[in-house]
C-alpha positions in Angstrom: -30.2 -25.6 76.9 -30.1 -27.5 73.8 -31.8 -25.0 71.9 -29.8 -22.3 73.1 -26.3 -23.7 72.0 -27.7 -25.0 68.1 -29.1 -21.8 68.3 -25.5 -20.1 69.4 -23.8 -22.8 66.7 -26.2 -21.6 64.1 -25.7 -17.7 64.9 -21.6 -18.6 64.9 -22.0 -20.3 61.2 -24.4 -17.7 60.2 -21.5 -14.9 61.0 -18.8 -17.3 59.9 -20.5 -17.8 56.4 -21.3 -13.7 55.9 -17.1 -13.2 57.0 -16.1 -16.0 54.6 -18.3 -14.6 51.8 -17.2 -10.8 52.5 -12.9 -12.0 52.5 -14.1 -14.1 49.1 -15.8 -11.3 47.1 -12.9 -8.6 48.5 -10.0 -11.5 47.1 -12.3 -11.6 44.1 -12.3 -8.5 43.8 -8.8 -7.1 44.6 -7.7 -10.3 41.5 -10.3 -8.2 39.3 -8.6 -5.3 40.0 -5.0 -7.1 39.7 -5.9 -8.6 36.3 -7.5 -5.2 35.3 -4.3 -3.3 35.9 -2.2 -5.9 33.9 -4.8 -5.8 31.1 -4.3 -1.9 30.6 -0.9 -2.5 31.3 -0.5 -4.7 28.6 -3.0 -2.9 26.4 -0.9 0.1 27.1 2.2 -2.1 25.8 0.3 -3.2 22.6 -0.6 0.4 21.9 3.0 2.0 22.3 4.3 -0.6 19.9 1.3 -0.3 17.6 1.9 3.1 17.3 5.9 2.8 17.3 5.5 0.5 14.3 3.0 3.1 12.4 5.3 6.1 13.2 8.4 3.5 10.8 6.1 2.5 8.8 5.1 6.2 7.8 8.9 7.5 7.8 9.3 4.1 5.6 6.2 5.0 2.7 7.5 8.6 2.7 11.2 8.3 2.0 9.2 5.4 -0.3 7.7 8.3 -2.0 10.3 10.7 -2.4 12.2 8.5 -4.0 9.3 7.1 -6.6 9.0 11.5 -7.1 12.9 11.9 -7.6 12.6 9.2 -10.8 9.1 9.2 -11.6 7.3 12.2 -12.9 2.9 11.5 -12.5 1.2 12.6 -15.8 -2.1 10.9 -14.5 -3.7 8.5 -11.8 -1.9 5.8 -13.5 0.4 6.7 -15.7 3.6 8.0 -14.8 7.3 9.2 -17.2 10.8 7.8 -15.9 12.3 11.2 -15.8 15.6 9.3 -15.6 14.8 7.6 -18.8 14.9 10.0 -21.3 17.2 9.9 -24.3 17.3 13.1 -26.3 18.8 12.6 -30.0 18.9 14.8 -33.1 15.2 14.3 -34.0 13.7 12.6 -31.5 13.2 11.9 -27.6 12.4 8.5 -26.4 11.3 7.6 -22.7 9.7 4.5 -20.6 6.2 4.7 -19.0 4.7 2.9 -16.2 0.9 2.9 -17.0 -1.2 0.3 -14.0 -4.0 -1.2 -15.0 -7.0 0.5 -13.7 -10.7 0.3 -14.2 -10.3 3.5 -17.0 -7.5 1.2 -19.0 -7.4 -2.4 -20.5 -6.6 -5.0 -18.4 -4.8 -7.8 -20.0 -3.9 -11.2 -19.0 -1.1 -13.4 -20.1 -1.3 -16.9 -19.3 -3.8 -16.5 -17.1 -2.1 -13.9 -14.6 -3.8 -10.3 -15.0 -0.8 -7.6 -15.6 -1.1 -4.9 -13.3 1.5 -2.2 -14.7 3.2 -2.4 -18.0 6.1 -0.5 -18.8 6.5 1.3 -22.5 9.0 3.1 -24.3 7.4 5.5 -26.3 9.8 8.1 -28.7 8.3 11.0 -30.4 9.5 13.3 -33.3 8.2 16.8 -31.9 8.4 18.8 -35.6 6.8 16.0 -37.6 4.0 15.1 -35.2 5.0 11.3 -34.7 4.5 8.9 -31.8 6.1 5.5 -32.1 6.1 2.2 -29.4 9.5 1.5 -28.9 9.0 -1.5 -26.2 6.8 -3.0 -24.0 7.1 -4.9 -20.9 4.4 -6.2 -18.8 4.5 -7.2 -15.3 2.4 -8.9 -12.8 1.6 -7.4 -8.8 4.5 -9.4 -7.7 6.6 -7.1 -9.7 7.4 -10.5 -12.2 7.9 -9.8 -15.6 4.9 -11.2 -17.8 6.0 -10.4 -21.4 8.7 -8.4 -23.4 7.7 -7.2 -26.6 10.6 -5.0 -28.3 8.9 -3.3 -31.3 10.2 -5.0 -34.3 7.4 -3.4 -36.8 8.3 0.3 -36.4 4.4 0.4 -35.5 4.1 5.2 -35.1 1.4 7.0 -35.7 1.5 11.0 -37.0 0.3 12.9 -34.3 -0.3 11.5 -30.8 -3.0 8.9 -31.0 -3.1 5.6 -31.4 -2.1 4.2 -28.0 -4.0 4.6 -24.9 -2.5 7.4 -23.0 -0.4 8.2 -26.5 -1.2 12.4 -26.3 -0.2 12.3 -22.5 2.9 10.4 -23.5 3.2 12.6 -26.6 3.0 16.1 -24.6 5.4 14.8 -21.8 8.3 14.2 -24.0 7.7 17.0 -26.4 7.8 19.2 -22.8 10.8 17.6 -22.1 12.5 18.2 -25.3 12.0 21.9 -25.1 13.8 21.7 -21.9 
């Protein structure tokens, strides 16, 4: 008889352990399931929000750009005419520049700091082939101002050379003149 009941106690923990184990894995379960739902949830969330932020962003870089195009005009990768700049008089036309610093162009440093656009006044006398440096500013990435250079020398050359982008800037505000 003593056999019989360890063997009936054994059979009843055997059973008991294989439930236990079976209401364990389905709680495990059932959490994985909870936490998975949360995590796509939340995922879902971080998405939305992602692509809220992108959707400002873009609206933000476009007006951005617009307004850059309503005052800028692009002659080049880097090199650009302030359209509003432009100063028309009885012999000449004058106008500032924004020219970055790119592989193709010089790249200076002042103090240590590398400039990374420089803006330049350039006026030209369109019947007497003459381009003359007016002004120069140079500023840093952070949009700080590393030098400015007025021309004191009256430093033109005949014809459109002599600066680095000089014929662009040259045929810009010649075009501009006729205008």
């Amino acid at each position: 008889m003593k056999k019989f009941v360890i063997i009936l106690i054994s059979i009843f923990l055997l059973l008991s352990s294989f439930t236990l184990g079976f209401f364990v894995k389905k709680n495990i379960d059932d959490k994985k399931i909870t936490n998975s739902n949360e995590e796509r949830k939340y995922l879902k969330e971080k998405i939305n929000h992602l692509a809220e932020s992108n959707y400002k962003l873009s609206k933000s870089v476009n007006h951005m750009k617009t307004e850059f195009n309503k005052k800028w005009l692009e002659l080049t990768d880097d090199f650009y005419l302030d359209k509003k700049s432009i100063t028309k008089s009885k012999y000449s036309i004058s106008g500032w520049f924004k020219m970055y610093n790119t592989e193709n162009t010089i790249t200076d440093n002042i103090n240590g700091v590398p400039v990374f656009y420089q803006l330049i006044k350039y006026q030209a006398d369109c019947k007497n082939p003459t381009l003359c440096l007016i002004h120069i500013k140079q500023y840093d990435k952070n949009d700080n101002m590393l030098s400015d250079e007025p021309n004191n020398y009256d430093v033109c050359h005949n014809g459109a050379g002599g600066w680095i982008n000089g014929e662009i800037a040259y045929n810009a505000l010649c075009e501009y003149e006729k205008k």
